[in-house]
N, C-alpha and C positions, 0 to 999 in steps of 0.2 A: 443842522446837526440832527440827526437820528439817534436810534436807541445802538442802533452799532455802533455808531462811530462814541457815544459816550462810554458804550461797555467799551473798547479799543482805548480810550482814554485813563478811563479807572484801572484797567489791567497793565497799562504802562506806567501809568503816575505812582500806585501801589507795588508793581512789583510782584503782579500775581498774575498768574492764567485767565483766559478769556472766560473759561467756564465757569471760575471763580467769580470773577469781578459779573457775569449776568447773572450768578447766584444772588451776587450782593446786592445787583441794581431790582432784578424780580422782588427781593425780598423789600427794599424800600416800598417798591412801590403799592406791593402786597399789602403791607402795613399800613400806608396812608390811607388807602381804598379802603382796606377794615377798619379801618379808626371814623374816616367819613358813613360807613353804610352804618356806623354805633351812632351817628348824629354829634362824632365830638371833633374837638379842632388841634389840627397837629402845626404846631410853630417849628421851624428851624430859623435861630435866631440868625438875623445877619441873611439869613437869604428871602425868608418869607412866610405866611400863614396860609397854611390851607383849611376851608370850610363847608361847610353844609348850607344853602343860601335856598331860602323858599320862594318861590313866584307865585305869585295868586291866579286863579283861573281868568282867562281875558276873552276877549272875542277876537277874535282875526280877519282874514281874507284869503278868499281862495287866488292865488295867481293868477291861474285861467279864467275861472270866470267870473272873479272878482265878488261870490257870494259870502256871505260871511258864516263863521264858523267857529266854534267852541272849544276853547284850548282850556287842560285842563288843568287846575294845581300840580305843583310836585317840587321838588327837592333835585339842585343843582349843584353841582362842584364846585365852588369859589376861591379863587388866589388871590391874595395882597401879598405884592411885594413889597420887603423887608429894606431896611433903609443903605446897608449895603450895597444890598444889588442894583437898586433905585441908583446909587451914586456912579456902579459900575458901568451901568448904562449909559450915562448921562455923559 
């Protein structure tokens, strides 16, 4: 599933236009994004947590020539799924 087919989804399950319902789906996801680049964590209960996850700087490897190489700290996107979803999976 894609971002079409969920916007197609929401705009039928809701009962509103296509324009609408990727209004609505843009603006979630607008929101997470800005709530993650502020460094805080947005819960939707029942589905999941989304976070801000730090990696320390490591050494690596080059594929090709297998030299090694400096990768650097930074700040990742992280999901734990919620115990609903976890069940609806399973």
């Amino acid at each position: 599933m894609n971002k079409g087919d969920l916007v197609t989804k929401i705009a039928k399950d809701a009962d509103i236009t296509k324009g609408q319902a990727e209004a609505a789906f843009n603006s979630l996801v607008g929101g997470i994004s800005a709530s993650l680049k502020k460094g805080q964590k947005v819960t939707i209960v029942g589905f999941g947590t989304f976070a801000v996850a730090k990696r320390k700087a490591r050494t690596g490897r080059n594929p090709q020539t297998g030299a090694p190489i400096k990768i650097g700290a930074r700040k990742v996107p992280k999901f734990t799924p919620g115990s609903e979803l976890k069940k609806a999976v399973k």
